[in-house]
Backbone as a ProteinNet text record, in pm:
[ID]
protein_1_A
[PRIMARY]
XXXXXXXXXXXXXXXXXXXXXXXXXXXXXXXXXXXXXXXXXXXXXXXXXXXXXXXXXXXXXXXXXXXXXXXXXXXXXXXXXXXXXXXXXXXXXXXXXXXXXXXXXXXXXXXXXXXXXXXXXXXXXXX
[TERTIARY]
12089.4	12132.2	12026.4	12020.5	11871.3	11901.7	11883.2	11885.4	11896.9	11973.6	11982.4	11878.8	11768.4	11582.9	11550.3	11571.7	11465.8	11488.8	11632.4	11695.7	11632.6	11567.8	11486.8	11401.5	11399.2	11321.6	11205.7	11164.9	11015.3	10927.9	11008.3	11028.3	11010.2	11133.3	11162.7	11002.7	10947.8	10827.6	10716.2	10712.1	10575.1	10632.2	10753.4	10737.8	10837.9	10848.1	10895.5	10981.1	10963.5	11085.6	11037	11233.1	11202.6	11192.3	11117.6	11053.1	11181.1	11173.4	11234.3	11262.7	11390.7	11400.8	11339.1	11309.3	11265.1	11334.6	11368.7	11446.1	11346.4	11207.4	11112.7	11043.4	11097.9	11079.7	11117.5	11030.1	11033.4	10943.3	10958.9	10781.8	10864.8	10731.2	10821.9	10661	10647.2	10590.9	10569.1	10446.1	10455	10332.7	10394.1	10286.9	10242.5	10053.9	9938.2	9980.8	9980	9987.2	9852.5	9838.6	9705.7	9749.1	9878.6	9952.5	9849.8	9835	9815.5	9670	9573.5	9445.5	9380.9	9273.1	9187.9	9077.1	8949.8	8892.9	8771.5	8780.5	8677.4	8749.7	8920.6	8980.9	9046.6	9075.8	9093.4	9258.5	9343.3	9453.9	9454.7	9517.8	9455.5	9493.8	9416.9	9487.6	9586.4	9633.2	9752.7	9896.4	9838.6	10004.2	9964	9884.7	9886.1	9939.6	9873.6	9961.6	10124.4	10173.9	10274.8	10357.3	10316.3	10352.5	10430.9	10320.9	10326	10419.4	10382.1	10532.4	10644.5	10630.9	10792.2	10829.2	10758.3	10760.1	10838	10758.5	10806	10954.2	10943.9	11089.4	11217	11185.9	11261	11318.6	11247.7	11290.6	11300.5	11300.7	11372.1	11526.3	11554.6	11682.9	11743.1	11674.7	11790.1	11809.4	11722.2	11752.3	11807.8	11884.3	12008.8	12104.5	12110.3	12251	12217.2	12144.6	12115.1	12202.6	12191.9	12304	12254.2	12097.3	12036.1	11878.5	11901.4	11767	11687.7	11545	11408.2	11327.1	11211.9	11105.5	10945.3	10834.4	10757.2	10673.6	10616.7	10531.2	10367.1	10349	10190.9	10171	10059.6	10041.1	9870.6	9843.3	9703.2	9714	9590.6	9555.9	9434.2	9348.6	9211.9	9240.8	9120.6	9133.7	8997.1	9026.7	8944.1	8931.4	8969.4	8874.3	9008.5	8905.9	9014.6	9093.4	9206.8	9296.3	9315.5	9251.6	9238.1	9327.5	9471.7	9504.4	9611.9	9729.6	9832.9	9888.4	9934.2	10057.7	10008.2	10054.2	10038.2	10112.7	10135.9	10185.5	10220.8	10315.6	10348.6	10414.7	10374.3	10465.2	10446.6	10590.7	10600.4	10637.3	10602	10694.8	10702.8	10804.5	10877.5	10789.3	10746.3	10684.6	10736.6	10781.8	10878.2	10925.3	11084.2	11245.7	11261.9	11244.4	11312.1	11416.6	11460.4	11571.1	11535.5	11366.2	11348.2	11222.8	11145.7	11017.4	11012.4	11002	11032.6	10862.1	10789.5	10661.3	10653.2	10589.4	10562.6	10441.4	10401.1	10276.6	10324.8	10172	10183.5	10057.9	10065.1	9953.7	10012.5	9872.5	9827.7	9776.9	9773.5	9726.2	9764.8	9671.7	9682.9	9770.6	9786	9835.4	9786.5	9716.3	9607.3	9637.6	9712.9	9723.4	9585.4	9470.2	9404	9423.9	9364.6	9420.4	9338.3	9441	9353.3	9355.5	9456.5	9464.4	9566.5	9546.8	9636.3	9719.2	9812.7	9827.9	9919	9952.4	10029.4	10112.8	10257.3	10283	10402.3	10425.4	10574.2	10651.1	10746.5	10849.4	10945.7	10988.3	11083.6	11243.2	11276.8	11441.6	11522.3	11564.7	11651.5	11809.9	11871.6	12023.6	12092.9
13114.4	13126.4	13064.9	13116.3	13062.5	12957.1	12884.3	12750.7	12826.1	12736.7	12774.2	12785.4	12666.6	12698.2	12733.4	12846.1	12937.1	13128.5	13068.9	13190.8	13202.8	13106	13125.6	13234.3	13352.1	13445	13405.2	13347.9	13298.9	13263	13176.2	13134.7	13247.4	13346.2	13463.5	13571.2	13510.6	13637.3	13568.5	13484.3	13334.9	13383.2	13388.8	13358.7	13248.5	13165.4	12980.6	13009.9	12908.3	12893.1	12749.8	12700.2	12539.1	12492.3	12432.3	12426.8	12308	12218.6	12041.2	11942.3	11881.5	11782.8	11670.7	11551.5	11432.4	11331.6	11227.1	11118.6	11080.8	11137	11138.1	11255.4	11376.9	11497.7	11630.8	11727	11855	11875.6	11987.1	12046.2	12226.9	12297.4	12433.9	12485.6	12636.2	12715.1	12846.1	12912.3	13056.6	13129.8	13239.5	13310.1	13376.6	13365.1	13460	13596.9	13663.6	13790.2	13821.4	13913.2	14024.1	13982.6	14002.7	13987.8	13814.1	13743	13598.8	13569.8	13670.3	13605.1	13620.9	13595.6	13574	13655.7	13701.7	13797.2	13739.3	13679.3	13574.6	13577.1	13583.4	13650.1	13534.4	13411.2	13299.8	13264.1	13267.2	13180.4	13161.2	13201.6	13182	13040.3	12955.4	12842.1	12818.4	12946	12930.3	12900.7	13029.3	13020.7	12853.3	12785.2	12629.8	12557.6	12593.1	12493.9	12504.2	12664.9	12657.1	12606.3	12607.9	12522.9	12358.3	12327.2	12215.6	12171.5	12234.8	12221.3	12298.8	12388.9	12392.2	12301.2	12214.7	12142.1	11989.3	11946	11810.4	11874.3	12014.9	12012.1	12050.5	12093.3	12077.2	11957.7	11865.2	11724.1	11667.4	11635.8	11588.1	11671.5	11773.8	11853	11790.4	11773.3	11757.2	11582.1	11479.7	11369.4	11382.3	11430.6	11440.7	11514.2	11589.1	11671.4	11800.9	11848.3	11946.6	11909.6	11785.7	11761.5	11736.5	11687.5	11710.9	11798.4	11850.9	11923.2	11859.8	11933.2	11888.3	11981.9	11902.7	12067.1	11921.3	12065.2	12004.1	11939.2	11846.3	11815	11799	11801	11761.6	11806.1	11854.5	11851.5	11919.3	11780.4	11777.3	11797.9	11869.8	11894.3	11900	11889.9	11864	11965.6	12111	12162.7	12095.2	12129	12059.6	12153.9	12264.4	12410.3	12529.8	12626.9	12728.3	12760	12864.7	12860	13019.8	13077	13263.7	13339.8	13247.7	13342.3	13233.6	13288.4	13187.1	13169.8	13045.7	13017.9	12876.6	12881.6	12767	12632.8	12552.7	12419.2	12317	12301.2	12164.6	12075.8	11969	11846.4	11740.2	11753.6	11664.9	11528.3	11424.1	11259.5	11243.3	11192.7	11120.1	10988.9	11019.1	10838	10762.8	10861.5	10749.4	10821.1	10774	10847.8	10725.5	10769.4	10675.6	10737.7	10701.7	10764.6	10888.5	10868.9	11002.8	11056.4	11015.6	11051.6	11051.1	11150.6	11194	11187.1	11158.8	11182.8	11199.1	11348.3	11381.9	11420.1	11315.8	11366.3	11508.2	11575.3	11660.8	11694.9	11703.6	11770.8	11931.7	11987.1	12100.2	12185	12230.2	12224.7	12379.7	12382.1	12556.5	12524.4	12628.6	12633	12556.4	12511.4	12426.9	12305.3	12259.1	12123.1	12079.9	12154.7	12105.1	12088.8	11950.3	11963.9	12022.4	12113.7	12193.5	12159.6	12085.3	12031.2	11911.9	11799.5	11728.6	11764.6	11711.7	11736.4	11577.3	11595.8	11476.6	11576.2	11559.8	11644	11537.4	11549.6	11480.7	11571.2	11509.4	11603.9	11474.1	11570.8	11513.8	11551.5	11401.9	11456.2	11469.4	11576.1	11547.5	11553.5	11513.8	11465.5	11643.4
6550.4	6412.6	6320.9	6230.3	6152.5	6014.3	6020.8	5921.3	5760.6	5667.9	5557	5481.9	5520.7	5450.2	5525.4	5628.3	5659.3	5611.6	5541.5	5480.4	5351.4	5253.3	5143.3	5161	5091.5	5055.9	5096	5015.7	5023.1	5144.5	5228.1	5354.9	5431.3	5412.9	5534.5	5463.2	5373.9	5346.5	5397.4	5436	5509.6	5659.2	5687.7	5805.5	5906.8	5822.4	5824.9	5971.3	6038.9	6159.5	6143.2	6156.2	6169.8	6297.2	6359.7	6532.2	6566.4	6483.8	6534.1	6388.7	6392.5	6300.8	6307.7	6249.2	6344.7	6220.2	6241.2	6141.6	5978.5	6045.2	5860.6	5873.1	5902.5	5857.9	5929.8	5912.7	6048	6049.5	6173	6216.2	6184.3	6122.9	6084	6159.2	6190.4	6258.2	6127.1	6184.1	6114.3	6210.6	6259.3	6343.2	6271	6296.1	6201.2	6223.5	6113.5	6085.7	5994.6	5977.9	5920.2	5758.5	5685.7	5576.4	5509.7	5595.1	5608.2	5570.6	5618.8	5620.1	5467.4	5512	5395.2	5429.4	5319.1	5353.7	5514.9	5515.9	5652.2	5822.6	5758.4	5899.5	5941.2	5836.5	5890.1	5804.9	5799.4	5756.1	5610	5499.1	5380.2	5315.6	5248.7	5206	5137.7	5050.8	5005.7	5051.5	5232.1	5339.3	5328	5401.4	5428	5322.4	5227.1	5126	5085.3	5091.6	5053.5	5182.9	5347.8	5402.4	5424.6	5399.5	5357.9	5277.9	5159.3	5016.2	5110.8	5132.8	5251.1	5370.3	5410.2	5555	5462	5327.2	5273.2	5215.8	5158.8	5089.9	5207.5	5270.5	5374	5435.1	5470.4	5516.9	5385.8	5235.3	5138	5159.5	5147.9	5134.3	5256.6	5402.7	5534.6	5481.4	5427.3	5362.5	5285	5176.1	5085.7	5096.3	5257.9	5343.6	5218.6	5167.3	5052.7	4940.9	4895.2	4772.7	4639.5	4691	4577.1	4509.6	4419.3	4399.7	4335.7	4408.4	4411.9	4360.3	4305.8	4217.1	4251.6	4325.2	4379.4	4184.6	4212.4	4100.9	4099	4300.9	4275.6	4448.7	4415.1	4612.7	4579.7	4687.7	4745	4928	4925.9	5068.9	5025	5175.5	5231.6	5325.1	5354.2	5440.3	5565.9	5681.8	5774.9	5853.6	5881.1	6011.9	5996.8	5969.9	5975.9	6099.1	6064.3	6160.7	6192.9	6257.5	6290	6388.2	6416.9	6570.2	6619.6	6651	6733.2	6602.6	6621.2	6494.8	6419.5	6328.5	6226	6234.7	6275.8	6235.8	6179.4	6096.8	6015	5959.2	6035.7	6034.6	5942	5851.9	5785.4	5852.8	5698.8	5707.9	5559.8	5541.5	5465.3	5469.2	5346.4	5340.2	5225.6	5134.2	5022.7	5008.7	4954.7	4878.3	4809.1	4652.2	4598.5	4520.9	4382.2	4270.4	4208.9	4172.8	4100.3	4183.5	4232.5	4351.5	4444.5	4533.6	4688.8	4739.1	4836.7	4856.8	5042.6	5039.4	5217.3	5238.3	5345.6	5380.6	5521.2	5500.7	5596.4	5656.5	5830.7	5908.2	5954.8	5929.1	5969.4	6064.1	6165.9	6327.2	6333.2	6455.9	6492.1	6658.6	6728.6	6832	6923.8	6947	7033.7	6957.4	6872.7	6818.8	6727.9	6688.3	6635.4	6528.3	6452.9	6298	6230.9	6150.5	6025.8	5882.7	5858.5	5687.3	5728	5560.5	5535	5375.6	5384.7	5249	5189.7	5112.5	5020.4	4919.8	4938.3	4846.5	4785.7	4628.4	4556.8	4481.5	4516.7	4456.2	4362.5	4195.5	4138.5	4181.5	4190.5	4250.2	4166	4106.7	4010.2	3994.7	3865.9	3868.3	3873.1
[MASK]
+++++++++++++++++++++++++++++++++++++++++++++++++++++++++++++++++++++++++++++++++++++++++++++++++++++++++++++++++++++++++++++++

C-alpha cells in the first residue's frame, strides 16, 4: 500500500518510494529514468534537489503525525559526482524542530552507496 507522501502528485511524477523510516528522518528512492537526465546522461540536479526537499519534508510531516504544515524556505546542496544508472538515494535527518523552523540535512548516493550531493534544507512550520 503506498504512503500518503508518496501519493503527492509531484512525488508520483519523480518517482518517490519511501525505502525506511528512521526516528530523525527517511530514506526515499527514485529509479533513473530517461524523463530524469540531463543533457550529459547523468541525473538532473533539479530531480536531486527536489529530493532532498521531499526526503526533509517528509520526515518533518511523519514528526508532527501530518498535523502540521510546512513550506520549504531555503535549501542548499553541494553536488559531488553524477549519478547515470540504478536508482537515486536519500536520506534525511532531522537536525532541528523548533516552533517556527524545521531544518534537514540530507545525503545523496547512487545505488552503490556513493555519495552524490549534500543538501541543508529549512522549512517554515506554520500555525
Amino acid at each position: 500500500m503506498k504512503k500518503a507522501s508518496e501519493l503527492l502528485p509531484f512525488n508520483k511524477l519523480l518517482g518517490v518510494r519511501i525505502v525506511r523510516r528512521h526516528s530523525d528522518g527517511v530514506t526515499i528512492e527514485v529509479e533513473i529514468r530517461g524523463e530524469l537526465l540531463n543533457s550529459a546522461g547523468a541525473v538532473h540536479g533539479g530531480v536531486l534537489a527536489s529530493m532532498a526537499d521531499t526526503a526533509s519534508g517528509i520526515a518533518l510531516h511523519h514528526h508532527f503525525g501530518g498535523r502540521r504544515p510546512i513550506t520549504t524556505t531555503d535549501l542548499k546542496i553541494n553536488y559531488l559526482r553524477p549519478i547515470t544508472q540504478g536508482k537515486v538515494v536519500a536520506r534525511s535527518h532531522l537536525v532541528c524542530v523548533g516552533k517556527t523552523l524545521g531544518v534537514g540535512r540530507v545525503e545523496l548516493s547512487d545505488s552503490q552507496r556513493n555519495l552524490a550531493a549534500i543538501a541543508i534544507v529549512t522549512y517554515m512550520i506554520l500555525s
